[in-house]
C-alpha positions as CSV (number, residue, x, y, z in Angstrom):
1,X,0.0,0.0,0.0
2,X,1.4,3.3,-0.7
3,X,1.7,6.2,1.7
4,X,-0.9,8.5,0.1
5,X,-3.5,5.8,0.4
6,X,-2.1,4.8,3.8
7,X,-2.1,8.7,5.3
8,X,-5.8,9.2,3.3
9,X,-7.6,5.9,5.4
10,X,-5.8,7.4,8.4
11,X,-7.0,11.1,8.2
12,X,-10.7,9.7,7.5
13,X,-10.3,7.3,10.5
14,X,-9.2,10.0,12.6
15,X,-12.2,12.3,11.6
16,X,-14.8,9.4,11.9
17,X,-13.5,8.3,15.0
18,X,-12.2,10.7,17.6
19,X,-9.9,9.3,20.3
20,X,-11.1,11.8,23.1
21,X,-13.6,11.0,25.0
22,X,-17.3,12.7,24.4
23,X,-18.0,14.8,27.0
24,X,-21.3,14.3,28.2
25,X,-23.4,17.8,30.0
26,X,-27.2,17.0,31.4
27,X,-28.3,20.2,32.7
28,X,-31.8,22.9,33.2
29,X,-32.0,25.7,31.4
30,X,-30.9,28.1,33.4
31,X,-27.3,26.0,34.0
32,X,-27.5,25.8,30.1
33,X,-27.7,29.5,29.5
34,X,-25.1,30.3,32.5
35,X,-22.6,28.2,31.2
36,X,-22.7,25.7,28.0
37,X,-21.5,28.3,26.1
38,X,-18.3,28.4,28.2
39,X,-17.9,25.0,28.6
40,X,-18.8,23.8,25.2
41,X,-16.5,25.9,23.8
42,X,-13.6,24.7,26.2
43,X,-14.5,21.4,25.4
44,X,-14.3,21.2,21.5
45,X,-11.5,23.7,21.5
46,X,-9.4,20.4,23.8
47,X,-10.4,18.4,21.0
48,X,-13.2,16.7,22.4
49,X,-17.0,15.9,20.6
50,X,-19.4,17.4,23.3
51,X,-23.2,16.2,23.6
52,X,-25.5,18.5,25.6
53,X,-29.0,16.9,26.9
54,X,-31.1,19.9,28.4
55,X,-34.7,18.8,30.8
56,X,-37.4,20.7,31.2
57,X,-38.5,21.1,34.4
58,X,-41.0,18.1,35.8
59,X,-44.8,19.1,35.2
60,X,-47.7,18.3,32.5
61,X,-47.1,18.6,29.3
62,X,-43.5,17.6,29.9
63,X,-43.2,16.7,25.6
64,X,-44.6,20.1,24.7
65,X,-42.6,22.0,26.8
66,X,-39.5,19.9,26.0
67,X,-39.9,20.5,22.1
68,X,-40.8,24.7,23.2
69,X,-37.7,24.8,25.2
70,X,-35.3,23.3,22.1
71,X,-36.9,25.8,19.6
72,X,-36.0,28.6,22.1
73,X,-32.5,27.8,23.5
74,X,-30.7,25.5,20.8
75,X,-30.9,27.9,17.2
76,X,-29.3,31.1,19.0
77,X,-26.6,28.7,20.7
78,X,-25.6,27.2,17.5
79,X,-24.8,30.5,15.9
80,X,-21.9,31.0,18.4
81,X,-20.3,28.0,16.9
82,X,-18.4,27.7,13.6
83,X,-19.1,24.5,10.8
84,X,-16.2,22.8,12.2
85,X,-16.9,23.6,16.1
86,X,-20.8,22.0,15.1
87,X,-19.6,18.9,14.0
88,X,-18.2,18.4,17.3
89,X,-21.4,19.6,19.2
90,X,-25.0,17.5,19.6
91,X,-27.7,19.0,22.1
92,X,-30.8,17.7,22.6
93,X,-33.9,18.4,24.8
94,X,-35.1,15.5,26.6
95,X,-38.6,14.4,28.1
96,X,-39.4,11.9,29.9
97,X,-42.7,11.0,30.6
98,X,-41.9,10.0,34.4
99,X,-41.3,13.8,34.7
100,X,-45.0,14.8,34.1
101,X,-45.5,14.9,37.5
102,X,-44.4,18.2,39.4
103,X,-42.1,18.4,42.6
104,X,-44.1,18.4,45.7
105,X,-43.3,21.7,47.4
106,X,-41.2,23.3,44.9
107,X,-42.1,26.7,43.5
């Protein structure tokens, strides 16, 4: 095998599969306005792919709110990354339905 063909399977192997670890975040929004920006960008900029999962808080309509709070928080945040930095960046906004009930005695 030559060493074009040898460096070419090694640079896609390296792009396909990063060595790093992913650096996993689960977090409300408030932490996730306060500081993924700050740590997302510390993150990818070590080298490291970085998946965000953001929760509502528990309540009814725990799916609704989950999908409402993605379409808020998620397009403004992307637009402080560059192509590169995104490929290196997954968020998502989970519900669960186990969460559909409030907290007794929280406000």
């Amino acid at each position: 095998m030559n060493r074009a063909v040898l460096l070419n399977i090694l640079i896609m192997k390296t792009k396909q599969c990063n060595e790093l670890p992913v650096i996993m975040a689960a977090c409300d929004e408030v932490y996730f306005r306060r500081h993924a920006l700050g740590f997302c960008k510390s993150a990818i900029s070590s080298g490291h792919d970085v998946l965000i999962v953001v929760s509502p808080i528990p309540g009814p309509d725990v799916q609704t709110r989950a999908k409402a709070l993605a379409d808020r928080l998620f397009p403004r945040f992307r637009k402080k990354f560059n192509d590169e930095e995104l490929r290196s960046l997954k968020l998502i906004c989970v519900h669960d339905e186990r969460a559909s009930q409030a907290f007794e005695g929280r406000a």
